[in-house]
C-alpha positions, 0 to 999 in steps of 0.5 A: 526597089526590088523585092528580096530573093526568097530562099527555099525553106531547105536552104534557109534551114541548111547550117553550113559545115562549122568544121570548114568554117573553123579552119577558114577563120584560122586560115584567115587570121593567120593572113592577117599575120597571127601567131596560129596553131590549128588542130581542126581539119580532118585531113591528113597532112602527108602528100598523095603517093607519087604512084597515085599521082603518076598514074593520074598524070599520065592518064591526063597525058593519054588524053582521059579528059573526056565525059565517063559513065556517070557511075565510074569507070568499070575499071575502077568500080571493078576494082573496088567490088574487088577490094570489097569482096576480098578485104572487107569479105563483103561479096560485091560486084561491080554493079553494085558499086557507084563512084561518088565525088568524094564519101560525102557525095555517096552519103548525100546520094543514099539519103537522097534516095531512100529518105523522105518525110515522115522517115527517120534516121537513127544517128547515134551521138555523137556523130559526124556533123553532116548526117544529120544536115543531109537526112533533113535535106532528104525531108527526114527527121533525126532521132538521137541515140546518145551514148557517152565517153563513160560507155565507151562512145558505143551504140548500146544495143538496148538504147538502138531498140528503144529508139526505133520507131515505125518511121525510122528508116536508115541507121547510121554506123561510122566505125572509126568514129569521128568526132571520137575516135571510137571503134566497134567490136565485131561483138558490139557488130553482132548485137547491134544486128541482133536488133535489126533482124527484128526491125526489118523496115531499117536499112544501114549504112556503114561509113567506113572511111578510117578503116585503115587508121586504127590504133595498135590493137584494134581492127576494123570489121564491115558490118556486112561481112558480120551479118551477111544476112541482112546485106540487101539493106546494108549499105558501104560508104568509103573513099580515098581521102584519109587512107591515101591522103586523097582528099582533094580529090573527091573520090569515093564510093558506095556500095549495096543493094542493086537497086538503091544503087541503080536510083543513086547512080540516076540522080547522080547523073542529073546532078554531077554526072561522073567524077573527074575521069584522070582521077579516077585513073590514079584512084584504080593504081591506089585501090589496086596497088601496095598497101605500104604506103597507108601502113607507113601513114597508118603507124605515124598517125598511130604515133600521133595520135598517142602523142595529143592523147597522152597531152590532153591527160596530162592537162589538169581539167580535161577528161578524154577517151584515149581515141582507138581510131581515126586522128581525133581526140574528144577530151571532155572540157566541162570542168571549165564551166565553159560550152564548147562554142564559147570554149573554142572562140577564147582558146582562139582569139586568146591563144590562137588555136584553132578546135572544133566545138563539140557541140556541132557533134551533139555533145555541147561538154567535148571539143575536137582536136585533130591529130593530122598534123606534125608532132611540133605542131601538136605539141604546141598546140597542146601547150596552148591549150594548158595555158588557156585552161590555166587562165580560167 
């Protein structure tokens, strides 16, 4: 008998993305013919521009098929170096700018280059479910810097002091937030690098990738044109997915220090090499082009998003942070005596409606309801959840 493959100790530790994992099994059950309403995914539900679409076509029609530099087009790198100094007030040249197979690949190529073991990460919770899978794919250990709905889902400045330590090494800032829908002030910006001008041993990465999805009232501010003083170890991470409704495309983009980015753009070159060369070419008409087509998207995510926060308070038993940004909502459900795993299996197989644990966020007393969807599809799915909590 042949002996079983032995798997790395990385692999064995990675735990795949419970968010993919979640829609999967929805998409699964409603095959097999159930009733399923699905407020999981964090991916827009509008069509990608047709400008964008016809400038990728006709790319593809030019005969733009072929290998590209491994760190992007120069004509979309310049763009968005563009983009970036001009919006962001970020001075950014195209060099200091490597186009990733999506945001995600951007986050995995930094923490590839600048982690190792014996460093830390500095995650405030909570966070995004991959940061804290990639930094320990990179050999590095996550430290937790909690905060909850009653503080607003903010990075305390106090509590980022206290929790730096001669290893940490990169801090992570995610405004808009997901899972919570949380936006940073430019005054919480400015006492947070407060705090990093005494440590200089931490570098940022800022991933800014809701920057246009913002409730009316908020704004969105880069933190490397709040503290342009500390922009050689503050890194931008961005892409066009949830602006531009481009998610299958996989493109996006960091930005920073020289070079990082020259060792970003080498692994990159050993791993996947260029991103698709056509779609980078409808990437350049997006970035390049009218911005009504993300306002038109922005105000009906807004809708949405006042829509499913209005609906989860109503709801006797549930708590939530009416969400500033992004298309989530992280009501509190700890009223159920219910843990958020257990919670979205029986809200599942009992009312067929697909959320996400908060648990997989770092807080085991929130679910994660997306609000990318239709309006009938958020309401319904508010209506199941009512009636869920009503037969506990």
């Amino acid at each position: 008998m042949p002996r079983p493959l032995k798997l790395s100790a990385r692999a064995e530790a990675l735990q795949p993305s419970l968010t993919l994992a979640i829609a999967a099994r929805a998409k699964s059950l409603k095959a097999e013919g159930r009733d399923i309403c699905s407020l999981s995914a964090g991916e827009p539900d509008f069509d990608t521009p047709a400008f964008i679409r016809e400038a990728a076509a006709q790319a593809l029609e030019s005969g733009l098929t072929r290998y590209g530099p491994a760190a992007g087009e120069p004509a979309l790198r310049e763009a968005i170096a563009q983009k970036l100094t001009k919006e962001n007030h970020v001075p950014t040249s195209a060099g200091d700018v490597l186009v990733t197979n999506g945001g995600k690949q951007a986050l995995y190529n930094l923490f590839q280059v600048l982690l190792e073991p014996g460093d830390e990460l500095l995650l405030p919770a909570p966070y995004w479910l991959s940061y804290p899978e990639m930094a320990r794919l990179a050999g590095a250990s996550v430290r937790f810097i909690t905060s909850s709905a009653a503080e607003g889902f903010r990075l305390d400045p106090e509590r980022l002091e206290a929790a730096i330590t001669p290893a940490s090494k990169l801090l992570v800032l995610n405004s808009p937030g997901n899972p919570t829908g949380m936006v940073l002030s430019r005054s919480d910006l400015e006492a947070i690098a407060e705090v990093l001008r005494r440590h200089p041993q931490v570098a940022v990465v800022c991933d800014e990738i809701y920057e246009f999805l913002l409730a009316p009232g908020h704004s969105h501010h880069s933190f490397a044109a709040v503290a342009p003083d500390l922009a050689d170890r503050v890194f931008t991470v961005n892409g066009f997915a949830k602006g531009w409704a481009m998610t299958g495309w996989r493109i996006g983009w960091l930005a920073g220090n020289s070079a990082a980015l020259k060792a970003a753009s080498a692994l990159q070159s050993q791993s996947t090499s260029n991103v698709c060369t056509f779609a980078q070419y409808g990437a350049l008409a997006a970035v390049t082009g009218s911005r009504e087509c993300i306002q038109t998207m922005a105000a009906q995510f807004s809708h949405r998003r006042e829509l499913l926060s209005d609906g989860l308070q109503a709801i006797e038993g549930v708590q939530l942070l009416p969400p500033q940004g992004a298309f989530y909502a992280f009501p509190n459900i700890s009223s159920t005596g219910l843990d958020s795993m257990t919670f979205c299996e029986r809200l599942l197989d009992e009312q067929g409606l697909a959320v996400v644990p908060g648990g997989a966020f770092g807080d085991n007393d929130c679910i994660r309801l997306s609000c990318a969807a239709s309006d009938a599809t958020i309401q319904d799915g508010l209506a199941r959840l009512q009636r869920f909590i009503e037969t506990l």
